[in-house]
C-alpha positions as CSV (number, residue, x, y, z in Angstrom):
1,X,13.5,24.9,-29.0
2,X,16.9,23.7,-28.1
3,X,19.4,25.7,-25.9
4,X,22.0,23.2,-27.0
5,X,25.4,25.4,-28.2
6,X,26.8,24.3,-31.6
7,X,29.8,23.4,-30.0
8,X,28.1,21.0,-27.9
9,X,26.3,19.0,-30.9
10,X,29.4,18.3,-32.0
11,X,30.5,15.9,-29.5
12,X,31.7,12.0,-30.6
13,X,28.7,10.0,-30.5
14,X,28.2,7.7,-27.4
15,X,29.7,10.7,-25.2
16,X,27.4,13.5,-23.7
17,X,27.5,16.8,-24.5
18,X,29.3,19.0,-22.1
19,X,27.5,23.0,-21.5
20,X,26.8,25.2,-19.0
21,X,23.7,27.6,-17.6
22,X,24.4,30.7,-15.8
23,X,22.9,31.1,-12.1
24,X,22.4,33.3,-9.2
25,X,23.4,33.5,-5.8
26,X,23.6,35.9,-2.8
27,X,27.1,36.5,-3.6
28,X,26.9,36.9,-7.7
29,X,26.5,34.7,-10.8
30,X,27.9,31.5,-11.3
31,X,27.9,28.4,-14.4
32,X,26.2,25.5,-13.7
33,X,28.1,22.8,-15.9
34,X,25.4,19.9,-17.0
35,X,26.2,16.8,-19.3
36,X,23.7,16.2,-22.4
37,X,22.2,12.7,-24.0
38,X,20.2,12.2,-26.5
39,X,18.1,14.1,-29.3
40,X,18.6,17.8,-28.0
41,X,15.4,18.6,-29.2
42,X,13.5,16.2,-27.6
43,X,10.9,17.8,-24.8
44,X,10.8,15.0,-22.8
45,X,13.3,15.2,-20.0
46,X,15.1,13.4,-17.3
47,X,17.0,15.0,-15.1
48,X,19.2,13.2,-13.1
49,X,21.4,14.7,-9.8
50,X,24.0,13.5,-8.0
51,X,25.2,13.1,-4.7
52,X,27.1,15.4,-2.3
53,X,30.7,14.7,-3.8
54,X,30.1,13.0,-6.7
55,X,29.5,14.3,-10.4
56,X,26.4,14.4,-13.2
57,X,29.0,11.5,-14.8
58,X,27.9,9.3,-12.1
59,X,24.8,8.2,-14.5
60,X,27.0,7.3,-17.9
61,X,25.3,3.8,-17.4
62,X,21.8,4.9,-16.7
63,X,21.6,7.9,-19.6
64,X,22.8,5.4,-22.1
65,X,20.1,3.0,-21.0
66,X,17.5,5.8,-21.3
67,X,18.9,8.1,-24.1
68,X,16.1,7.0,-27.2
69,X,13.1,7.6,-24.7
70,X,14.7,11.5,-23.3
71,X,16.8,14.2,-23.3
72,X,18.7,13.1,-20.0
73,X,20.5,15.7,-18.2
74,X,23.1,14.8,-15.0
75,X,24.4,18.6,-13.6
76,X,27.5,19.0,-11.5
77,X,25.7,20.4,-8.9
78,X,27.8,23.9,-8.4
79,X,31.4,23.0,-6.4
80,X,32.0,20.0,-7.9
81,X,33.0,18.6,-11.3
82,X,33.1,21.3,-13.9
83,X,30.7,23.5,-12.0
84,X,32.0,26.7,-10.5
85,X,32.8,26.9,-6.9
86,X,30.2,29.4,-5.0
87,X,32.4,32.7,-3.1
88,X,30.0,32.0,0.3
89,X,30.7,28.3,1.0
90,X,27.5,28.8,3.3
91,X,25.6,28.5,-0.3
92,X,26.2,25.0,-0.3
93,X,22.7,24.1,1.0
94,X,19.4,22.3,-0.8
95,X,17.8,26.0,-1.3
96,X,20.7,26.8,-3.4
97,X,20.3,23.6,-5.5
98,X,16.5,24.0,-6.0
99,X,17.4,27.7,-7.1
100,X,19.9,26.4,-9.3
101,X,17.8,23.8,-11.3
102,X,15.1,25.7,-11.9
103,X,17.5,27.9,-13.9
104,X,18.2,25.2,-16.0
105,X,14.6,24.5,-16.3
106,X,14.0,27.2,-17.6
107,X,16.5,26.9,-20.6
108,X,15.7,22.9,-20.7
109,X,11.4,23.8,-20.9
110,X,10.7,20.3,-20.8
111,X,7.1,19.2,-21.7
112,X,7.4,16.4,-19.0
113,X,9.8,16.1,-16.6
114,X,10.7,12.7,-15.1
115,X,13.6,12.7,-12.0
116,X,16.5,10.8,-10.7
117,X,18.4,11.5,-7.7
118,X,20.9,9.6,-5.9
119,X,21.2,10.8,-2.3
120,X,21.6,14.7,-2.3
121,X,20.2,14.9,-5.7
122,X,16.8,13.2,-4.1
123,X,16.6,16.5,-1.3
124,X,16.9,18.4,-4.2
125,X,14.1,17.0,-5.9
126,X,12.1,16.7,-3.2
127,X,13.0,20.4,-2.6
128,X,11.5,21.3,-6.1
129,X,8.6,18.8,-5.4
130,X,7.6,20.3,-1.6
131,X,7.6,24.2,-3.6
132,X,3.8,23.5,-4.6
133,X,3.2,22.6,-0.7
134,X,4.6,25.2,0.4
135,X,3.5,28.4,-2.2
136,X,-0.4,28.5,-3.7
137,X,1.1,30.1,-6.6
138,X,3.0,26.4,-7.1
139,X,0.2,24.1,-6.2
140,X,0.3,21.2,-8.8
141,X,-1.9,21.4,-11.7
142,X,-3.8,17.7,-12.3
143,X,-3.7,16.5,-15.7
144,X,-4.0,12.9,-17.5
145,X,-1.4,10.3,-15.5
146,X,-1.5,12.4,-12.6
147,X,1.0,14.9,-13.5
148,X,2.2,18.2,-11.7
149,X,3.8,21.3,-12.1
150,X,5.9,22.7,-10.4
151,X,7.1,26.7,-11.5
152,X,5.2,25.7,-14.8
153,X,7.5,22.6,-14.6
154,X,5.1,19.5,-15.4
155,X,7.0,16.5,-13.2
156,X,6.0,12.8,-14.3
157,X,7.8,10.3,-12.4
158,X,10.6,10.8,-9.5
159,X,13.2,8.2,-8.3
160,X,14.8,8.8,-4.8
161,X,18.0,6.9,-5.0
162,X,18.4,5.5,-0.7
163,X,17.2,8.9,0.6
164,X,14.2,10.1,2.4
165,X,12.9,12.7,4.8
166,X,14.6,11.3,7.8
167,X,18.0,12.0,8.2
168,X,19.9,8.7,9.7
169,X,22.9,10.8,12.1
170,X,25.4,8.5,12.1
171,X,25.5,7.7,8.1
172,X,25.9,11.8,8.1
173,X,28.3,11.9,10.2
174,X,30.1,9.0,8.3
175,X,30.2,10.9,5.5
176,X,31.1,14.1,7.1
177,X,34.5,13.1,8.6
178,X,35.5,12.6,4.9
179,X,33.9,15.3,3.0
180,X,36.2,18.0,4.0
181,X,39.5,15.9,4.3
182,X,42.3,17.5,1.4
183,X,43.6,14.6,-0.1
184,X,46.5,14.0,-3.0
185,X,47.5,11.2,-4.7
186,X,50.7,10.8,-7.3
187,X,49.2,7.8,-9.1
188,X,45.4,7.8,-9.9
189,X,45.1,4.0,-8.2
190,X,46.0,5.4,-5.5
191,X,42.7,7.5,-6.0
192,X,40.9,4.3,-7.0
193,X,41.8,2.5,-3.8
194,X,40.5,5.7,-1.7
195,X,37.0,5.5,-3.7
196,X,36.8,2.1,-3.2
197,X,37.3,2.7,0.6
198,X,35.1,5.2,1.5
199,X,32.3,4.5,-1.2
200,X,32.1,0.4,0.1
201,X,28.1,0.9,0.5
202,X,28.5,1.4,-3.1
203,X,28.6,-2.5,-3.4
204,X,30.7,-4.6,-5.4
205,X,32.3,-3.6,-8.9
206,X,34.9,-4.6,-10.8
207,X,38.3,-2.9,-11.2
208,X,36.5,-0.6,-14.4
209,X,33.7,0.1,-12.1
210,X,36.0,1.0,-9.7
211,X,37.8,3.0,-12.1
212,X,34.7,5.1,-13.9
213,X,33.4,6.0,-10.2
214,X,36.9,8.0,-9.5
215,X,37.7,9.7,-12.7
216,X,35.6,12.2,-12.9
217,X,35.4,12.7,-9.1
218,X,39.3,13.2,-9.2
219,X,41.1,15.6,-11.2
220,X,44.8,15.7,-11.7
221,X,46.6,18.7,-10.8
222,X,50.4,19.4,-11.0
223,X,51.0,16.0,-11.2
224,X,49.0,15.2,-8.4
225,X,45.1,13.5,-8.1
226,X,43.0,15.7,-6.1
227,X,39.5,15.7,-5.3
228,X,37.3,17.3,-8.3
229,X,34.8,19.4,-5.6
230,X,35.0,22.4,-3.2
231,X,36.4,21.2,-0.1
232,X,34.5,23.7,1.7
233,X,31.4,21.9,1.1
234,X,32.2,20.7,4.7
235,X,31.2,24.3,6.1
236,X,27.7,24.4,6.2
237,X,27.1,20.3,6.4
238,X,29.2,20.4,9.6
239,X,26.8,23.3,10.9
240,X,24.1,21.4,11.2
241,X,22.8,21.1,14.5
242,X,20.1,18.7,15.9
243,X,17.3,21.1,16.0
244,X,18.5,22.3,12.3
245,X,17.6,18.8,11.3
246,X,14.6,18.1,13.1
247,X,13.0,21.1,11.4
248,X,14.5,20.6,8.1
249,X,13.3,16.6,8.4
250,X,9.7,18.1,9.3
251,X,9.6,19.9,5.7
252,X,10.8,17.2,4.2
253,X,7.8,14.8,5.5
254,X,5.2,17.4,4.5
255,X,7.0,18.0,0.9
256,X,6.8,13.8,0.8
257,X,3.3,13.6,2.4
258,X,2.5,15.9,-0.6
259,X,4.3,14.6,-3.1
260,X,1.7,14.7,-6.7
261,X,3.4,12.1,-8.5
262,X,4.6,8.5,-8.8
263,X,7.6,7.8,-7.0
264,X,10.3,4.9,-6.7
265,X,12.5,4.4,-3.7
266,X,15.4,2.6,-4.0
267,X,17.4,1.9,-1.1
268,X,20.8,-0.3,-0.3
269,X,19.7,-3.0,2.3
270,X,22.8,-2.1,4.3
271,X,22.4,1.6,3.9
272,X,23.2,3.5,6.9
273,X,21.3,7.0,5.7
274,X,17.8,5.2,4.6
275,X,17.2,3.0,7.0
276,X,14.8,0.2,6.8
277,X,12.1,1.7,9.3
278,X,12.4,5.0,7.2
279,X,11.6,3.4,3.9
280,X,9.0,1.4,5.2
281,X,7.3,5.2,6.7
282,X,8.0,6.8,3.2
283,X,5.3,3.5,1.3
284,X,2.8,4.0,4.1
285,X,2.8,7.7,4.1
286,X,2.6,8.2,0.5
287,X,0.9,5.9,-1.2
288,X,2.0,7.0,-4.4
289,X,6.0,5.7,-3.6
290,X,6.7,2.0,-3.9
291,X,10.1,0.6,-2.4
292,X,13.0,-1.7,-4.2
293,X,15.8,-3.2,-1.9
294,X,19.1,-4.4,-3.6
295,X,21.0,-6.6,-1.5
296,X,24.9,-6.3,-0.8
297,X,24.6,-2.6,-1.7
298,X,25.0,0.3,1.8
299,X,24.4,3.7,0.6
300,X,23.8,4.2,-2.2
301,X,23.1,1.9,-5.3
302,X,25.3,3.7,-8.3
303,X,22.8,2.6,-11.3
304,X,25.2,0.9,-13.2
305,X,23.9,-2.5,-12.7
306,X,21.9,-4.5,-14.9
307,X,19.8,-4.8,-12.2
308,X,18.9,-1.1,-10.6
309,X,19.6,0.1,-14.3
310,X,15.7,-2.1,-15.3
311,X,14.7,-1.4,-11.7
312,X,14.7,2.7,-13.0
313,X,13.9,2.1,-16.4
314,X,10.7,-0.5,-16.2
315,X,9.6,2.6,-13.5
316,X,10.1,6.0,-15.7
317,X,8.5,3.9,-18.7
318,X,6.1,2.2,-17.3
319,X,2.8,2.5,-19.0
């Protein structure tokens, strides 16, 4: 059945829907905003997540290539885009996230679920992967291809856009000194040029590129172009001490080690938060994953390329 809201199918054709599922936190409820492709009622789903600043709008390119074979759906994870913001900025952590998807996965019930995720959005799968290692009730059931479930959610295929279960410190504390920073703009090329700035490992595009990757990570306000996500997202990332992400990489390699399906790295050959020793660990530790390198690109490959567009496509539909 579809959980689609009249006022949803309505949208032009060639734009995604726009709704929004209700979640829990320690603090209270809050909506989860999520944009929509393809038949509504189709059961086959791909669910693609995002980065830590950026927006479900990121995968325009990459739904549209994908749309006839799902139902893709690209949340703003909550604090940024159209999401609510959380009241307890310390709720800004994977736990939250995995919490949060599985609410939608439980309005969504996909028959087979196939995953994207672009740096954050891969923890968070991985997250929702490493729940059957960690909980008997959530062990993966095997089936035909290979498939598991996870919380009665049968996973097919997972792509981990230039993360992995080590955590490189000085790509995170790259993009820490910029998270947090309260930033306005009067024109929106003024916004452009920032993007283009801080998001260089996203490899070269042209001035539309450069354009689709701020709008909707930018909002204007009072005349003014300000950054479309809670600020404190900062809070809890900047909390994160070394032994904080020792033991957090060492649930990661287990949830990896463990992973029950297919998976396809891709990583940025200059990226500075999957590095090149990492990726090579990730293909001998599971051999499951398999590993495509794009040249010119840091962290992290956007999917709008011809090229990483087939590299995710000939994977998820793969026979």
């Amino acid at each position: 059945m579809s959980s689609v809201s009249p006022v949803a199918r309505t949208r032009p054709a060639g734009e995604p829907r726009l709704d929004f599922v209700t979640c829990a936190s320690p603090a209270g409820l809050h909506r989860m905003a999520y944009w929509e492709w393809g038949d509504p009622d189709n059961d086959r789903v791909l669910l693609c997540v995002h980065g830590l600043t950026r927006t479900g709008r990121d995968f325009d390119p990459l739904a549209c290539a994908l749309d006839r074979e799902y139902r893709v759906v690209c949340p703003d994870v909550v604090g940024r885009g159209r999401s609510d913001w959380l009241i307890d900025p310390n709720g800004y952590v994977i736990p939250q996230y995995v919490a949060d998807m599985l609410t939608l996965l439980a309005r969504l019930r996909p028959a087979r679920l196939d995953w994207v995720g672009t740096s954050m959005g891969g923890l968070i799968g991985l997250g929702l992967a490493g729940m059957a290692t960690m909980s008997p009730a959530l062990r993966p059931a095997r089936g035909p291809g290979g498939l598991g479930a996870v919380a009665d959610v049968p996973l097919g295929r997972m792509v981990f856009n230039d993360i992995g279960p080590a955590l490189d410190a000085s790509g995170l504390a790259r993009i820490g000194a910029y998270v947090g920073q309260a930033l306005r703009f009067d024109r929106f090329e003024q916004a452009v040029d920032y993007v283009r700035t801080v998001s260089a490992g996203f490899g070269p595009h042209d001035p539309a590129g450069w354009r689709a990757l701020t709008e909707h990570v930018f909002v204007e306000q009072n005349g003014q172009w300000i950054k479309h996500y809670d600020l404190r997202l900062a809070q809890p990332f900047a909390l994160q001490t070394p032994e904080a992400t020792t033991a957090a990489e060492a649930l990661l390699w287990q949830a990896w080690d463990h992973l029950p399906v297919p998976s396809l790295i891709l990583r940025g050959a200059q990226s500075d938060i999957l590095t090149q020793d990492a990726a090579r660990r990730m293909t001998e530790r599971n051999p499951r994953a398999r590993l495509v390198e794009f040249d010119g690109v840091g962290h992290a490959p956007t999917l709008r390329t011809d090229a990483q567009i087939a590299a995710v496509r000939d994977f998820l539909l793969a026979p």
